[in-house]
N, C-alpha and C positions, 0 to 999 in steps of 0.2 A: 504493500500500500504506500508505504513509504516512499521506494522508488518510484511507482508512477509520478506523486506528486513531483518530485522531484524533475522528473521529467516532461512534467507539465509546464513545472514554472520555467525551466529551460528554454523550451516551443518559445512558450509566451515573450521572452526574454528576448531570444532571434528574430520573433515579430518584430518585439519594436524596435529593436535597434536598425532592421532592415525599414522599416516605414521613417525612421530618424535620418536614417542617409539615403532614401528620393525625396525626402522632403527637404536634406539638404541641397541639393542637386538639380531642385526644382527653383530654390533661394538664392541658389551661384550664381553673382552677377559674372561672372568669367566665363562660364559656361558659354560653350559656343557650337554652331555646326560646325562639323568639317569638312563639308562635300560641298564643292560649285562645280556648277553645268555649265560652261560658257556657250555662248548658240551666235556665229557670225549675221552678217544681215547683206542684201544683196551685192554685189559687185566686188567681192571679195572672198576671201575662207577663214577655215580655223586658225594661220598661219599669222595671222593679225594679232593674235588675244599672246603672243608667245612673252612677251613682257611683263604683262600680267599673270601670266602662267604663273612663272618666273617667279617674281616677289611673293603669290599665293603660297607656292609649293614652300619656299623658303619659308614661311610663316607656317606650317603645316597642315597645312589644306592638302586632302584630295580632289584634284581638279580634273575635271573632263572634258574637251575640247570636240565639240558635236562640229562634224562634217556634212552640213546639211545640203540635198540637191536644188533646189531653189526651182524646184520643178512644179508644185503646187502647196498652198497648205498645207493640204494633208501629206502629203509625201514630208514635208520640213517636220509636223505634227509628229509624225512617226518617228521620225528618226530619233527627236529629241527624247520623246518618250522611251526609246529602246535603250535611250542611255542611263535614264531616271531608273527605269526597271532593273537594272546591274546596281544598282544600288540598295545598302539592307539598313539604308537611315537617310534621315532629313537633307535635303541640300537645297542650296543657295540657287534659284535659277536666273541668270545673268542673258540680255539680247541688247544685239548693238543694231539699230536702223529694225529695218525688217523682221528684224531678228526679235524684237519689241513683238510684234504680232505673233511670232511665234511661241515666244514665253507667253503669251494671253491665252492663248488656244491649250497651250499645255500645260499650265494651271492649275488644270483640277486635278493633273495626277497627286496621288499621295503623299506623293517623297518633297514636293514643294512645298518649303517651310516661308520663302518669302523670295521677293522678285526684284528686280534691277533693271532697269530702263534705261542705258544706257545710248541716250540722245535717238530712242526710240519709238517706237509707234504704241499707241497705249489704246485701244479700240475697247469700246465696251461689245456683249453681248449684239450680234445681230449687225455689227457695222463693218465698215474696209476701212482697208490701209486706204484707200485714194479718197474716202471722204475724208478723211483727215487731212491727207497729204494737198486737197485741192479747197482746204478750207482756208486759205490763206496764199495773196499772189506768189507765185516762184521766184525765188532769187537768179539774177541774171547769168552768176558765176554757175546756177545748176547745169549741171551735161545728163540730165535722163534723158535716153533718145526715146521715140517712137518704138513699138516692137517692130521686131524684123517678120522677114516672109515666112518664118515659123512660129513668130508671137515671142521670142526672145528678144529682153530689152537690155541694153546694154548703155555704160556711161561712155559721153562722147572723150574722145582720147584727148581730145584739145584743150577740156575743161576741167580735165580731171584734178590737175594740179592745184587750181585755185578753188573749185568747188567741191574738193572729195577732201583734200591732201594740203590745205595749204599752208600749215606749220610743219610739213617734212620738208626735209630736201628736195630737190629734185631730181636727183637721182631716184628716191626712195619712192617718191609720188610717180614717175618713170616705171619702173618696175609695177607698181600696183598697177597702173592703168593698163597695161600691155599683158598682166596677167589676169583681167578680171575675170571674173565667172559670172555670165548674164542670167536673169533671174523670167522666167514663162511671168508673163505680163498680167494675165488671168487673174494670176496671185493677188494683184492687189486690189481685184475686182473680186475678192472672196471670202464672206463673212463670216468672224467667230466666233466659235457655238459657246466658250467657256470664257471666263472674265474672274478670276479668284482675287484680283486685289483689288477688291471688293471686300473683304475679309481678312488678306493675310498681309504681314508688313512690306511695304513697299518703299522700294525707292530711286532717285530717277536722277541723271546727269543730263545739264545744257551744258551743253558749250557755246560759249557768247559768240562765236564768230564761224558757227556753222552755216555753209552755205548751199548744203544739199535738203536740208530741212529745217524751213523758219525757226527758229527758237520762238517765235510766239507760236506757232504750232504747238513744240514742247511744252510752253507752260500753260496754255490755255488744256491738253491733256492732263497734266499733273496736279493743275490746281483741282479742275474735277474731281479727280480721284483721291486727294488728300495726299498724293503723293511727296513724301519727305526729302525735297529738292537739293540737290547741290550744283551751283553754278561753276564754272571752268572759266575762267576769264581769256576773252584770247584762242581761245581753243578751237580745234577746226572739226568735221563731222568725222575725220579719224580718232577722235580722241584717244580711243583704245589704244593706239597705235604711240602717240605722240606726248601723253601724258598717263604714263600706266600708273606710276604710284597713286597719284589723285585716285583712278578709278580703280584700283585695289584697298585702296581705303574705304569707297563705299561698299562693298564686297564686304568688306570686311565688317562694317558698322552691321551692313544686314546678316551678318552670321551669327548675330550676339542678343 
């Protein structure tokens, strides 16, 4: 009789010390995720985010660099998701331009714990990228061309420099433009089904001196959605590229 109590009061003992430490765990302000998705966004690839990589990885992040086809929504949709799915915990889901739309759509997968806008498209439930993107005149340094004779749009090579790329080199903005990857045009005539930051924490990079997507664009999206802004002063719609610590820092602010 003896022993059982004793062994009662043990159990009970491992209970609470085990409910003591999620409860402290849940109180950790340190506590962080460790998992980011990065998702590129048209006229470019994963090979952009490598700076950020870079500084995440160092900081000890598992980071994942989604190679997406830029072939439809849902094709981009799946991808991102196939990479959220290889994951057995919470992660950060990060989209630059386009790439915006595609973190919206994948959203409601489960492993996203919170979202990042980086100088991206932010669409609610049932809208496109082009009402957004045509909700505000075009700046003149933009190069989206017209789609071609298969519906592939692509950035004009002549503008790239000053409208994609204008705080690189040119060398570097050289290279981008001569390696882009054009993105099926349809895309941004295609509305999405899921909108989670609506709910989950959110947060979103301007760069003041973006010339492929108004910055009122940006903050007219972000203020909507309550999104927890940070400006880049100077900054060109590469940002990713041109200024990683800034945008590894927001990264990091939403992993916490």
């Amino acid at each position: 009789m003896i022993k059982k109590i004793h062994l009662s009061i043990l159990v009970l003992l491992t209970l609470f010390c085990g409910l003591n430490q999620v409860n402290a765990q849940k109180k950790d302000p340190n506590a962080k995720i460790k998992n980011i998705v990065l998702v590129h966004g048209a006229f470019v690839d994963g090979s952009g985010w490598r700076s950020v990589y870079d500084i995440l990885t160092k900081r000890g992040y598992h980071v994942i660099v989604t190679q997406i086809p830029l072939t439809s929504l849902k094709d981009d949709n799946t991808t991102v998701r196939r990479a959220l799915d290889r994951l057995d915990a919470p992660a950060v889901l990060v989209g630059h331009s386009w790439g915006g739309t595609v973190i919206t759509e994948a959203s409601s997968h489960p492993n996203v714990a919170s979202l990042v806008y980086v100088t991206a498209f932010q669409p609610d439930k049932g809208e496109t990228t082009d009402k957004w993107y045509s909700s505000q005149p075009g700046l003149p340094e933009a190069g989206i061309l017209p789609p071609d004779s298969e519906g592939f749009v692509y950035y004009d090579l002549k503008k790239f420099h000053a409208g994609f790329a204008a705080d690189l080199n040119h060398e570097q903005a050289e290279f981008m433009a001569h390696s882009q990857k054009p993105i099926l045009g349809s895309s941004f005539t295609t509305a999405v089904t899921a909108a989670e930051w609506h709910t989950k924490p959110t947060f979103g990079i301007v760069p003041t001196a973006d010339k492929s997507i108004n910055p009122v664009i940006l903050r007219n999206m972000y203020k909507r959605s309550g999104t927890k802004v940070t400006e880049i002063k100077e900054a060109s719609h590469a940002v990713f590229v041109s200024h990683p610590q800034e945008v590894a820092e927001v990264i990091i602010a939403a992993s916490k």
